[in-house]
N, C-alpha and C positions, 0 to 999 in steps of 0.2 A: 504494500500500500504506500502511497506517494506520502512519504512522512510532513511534504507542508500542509496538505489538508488536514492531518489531526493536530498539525499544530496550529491552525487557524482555530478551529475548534477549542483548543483548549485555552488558547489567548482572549478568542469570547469569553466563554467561561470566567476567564480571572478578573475580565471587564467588569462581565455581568455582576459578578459577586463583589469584588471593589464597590459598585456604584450602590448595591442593597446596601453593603454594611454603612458608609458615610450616609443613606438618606435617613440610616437610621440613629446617626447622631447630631447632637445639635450642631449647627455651622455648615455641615457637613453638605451643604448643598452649593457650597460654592466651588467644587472645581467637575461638579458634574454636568456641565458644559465640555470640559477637557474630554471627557469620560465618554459622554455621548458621541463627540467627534471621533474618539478613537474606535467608537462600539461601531461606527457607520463603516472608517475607514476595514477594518476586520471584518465585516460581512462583507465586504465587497468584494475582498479579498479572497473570501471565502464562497463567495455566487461566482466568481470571476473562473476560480480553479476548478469549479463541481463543473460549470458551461465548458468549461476544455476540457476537463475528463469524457465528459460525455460525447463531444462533438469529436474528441481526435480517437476513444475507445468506446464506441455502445456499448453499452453492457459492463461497464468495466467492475462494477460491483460484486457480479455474478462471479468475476475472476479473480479476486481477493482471496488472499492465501485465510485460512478458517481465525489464526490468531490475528490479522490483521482488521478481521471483517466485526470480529470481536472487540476488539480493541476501539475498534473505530463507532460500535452502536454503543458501547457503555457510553464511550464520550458524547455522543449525540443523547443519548437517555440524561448522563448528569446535566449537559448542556439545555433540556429542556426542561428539567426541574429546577433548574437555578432560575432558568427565563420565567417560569411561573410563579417562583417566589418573590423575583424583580416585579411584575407586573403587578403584583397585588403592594407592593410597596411604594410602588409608582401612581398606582390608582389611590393607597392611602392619604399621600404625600398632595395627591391634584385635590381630592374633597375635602382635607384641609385649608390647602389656599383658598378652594372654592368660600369656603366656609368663614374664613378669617376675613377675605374681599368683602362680603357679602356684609358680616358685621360693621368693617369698619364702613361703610358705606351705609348702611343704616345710623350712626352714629354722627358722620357729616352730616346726613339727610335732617338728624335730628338738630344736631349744632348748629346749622345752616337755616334749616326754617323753610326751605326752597318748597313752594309748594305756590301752584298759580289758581286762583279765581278766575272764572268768567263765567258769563250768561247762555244757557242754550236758548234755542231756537226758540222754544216758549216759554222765556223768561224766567227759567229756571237755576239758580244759582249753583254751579259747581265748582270741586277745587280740587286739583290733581297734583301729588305731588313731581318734584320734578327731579332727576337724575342729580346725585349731587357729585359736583367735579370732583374725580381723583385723582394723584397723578402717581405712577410707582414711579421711584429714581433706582431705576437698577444699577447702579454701578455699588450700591453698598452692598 
């Protein structure tokens, strides 16, 4: 077996896992930006090698010596337990921002006051509140 495709695989893998353990401490979301870049560049890396194995050997899976063929679904099996335990981390991580935006923006909404009167059609008096500005400064 072409030893750079498991090692594509397993350099996911250390991605993947790097990026769960830092989202799961405080700070630690700051260099997963780096993380993500490197998670792209390695899949690619990794679609790029499987599209020429394929295209220059059909089949080439089938012809994997038994320890190779082995070797190489553990790695895909851990590689997709670690990416399910990434995604549920990643989804925790988004419905707490969700969740924090949402507050603080109710919070403006309240400090703000921002909320419009006007008449409908038949003279009915209504008042809508109105989006209160926010601005993220990402660079902190």
């Amino acid at each position: 077996m072409p030893n750079d495709l498991l090692d594509c695989v397993q350099s996911l893998l250390l991605l993947i896992e790097e990026e769960s353990a830092l989202l799961g401490q405080p700070g630690g979301y700051r260099r997963i930006g780096e993380l993500a870049t490197a998670k792209a560049r390695v899949v690619a890396q990794l679609e790029t090698r499987l599209a020429q194995s394929e295209r220059e050997t059909p089949g080439w899976q089938d012809r994997l010596d038994p320890e190779d063929r082995v070797a190489l679904a553990t790695a895909s099996e851990t590689l997709m337990d670690a990416a399910r335990a990434n995604a549920a981390v990643l989804a925790r991580q988004i419905a707490l921002s969700d969740e924090l935006l949402a507050v603080i923006a109710q919070e403006a909404q309240r400090k703000t006051g921002a909320t419009a009167t006007a008449y409908g059609a038949g003279g009915v008096l209504w008042s809508t509140e109105q989006a209160a500005p926010i601005a993220i400064n990402a660079s902190l």
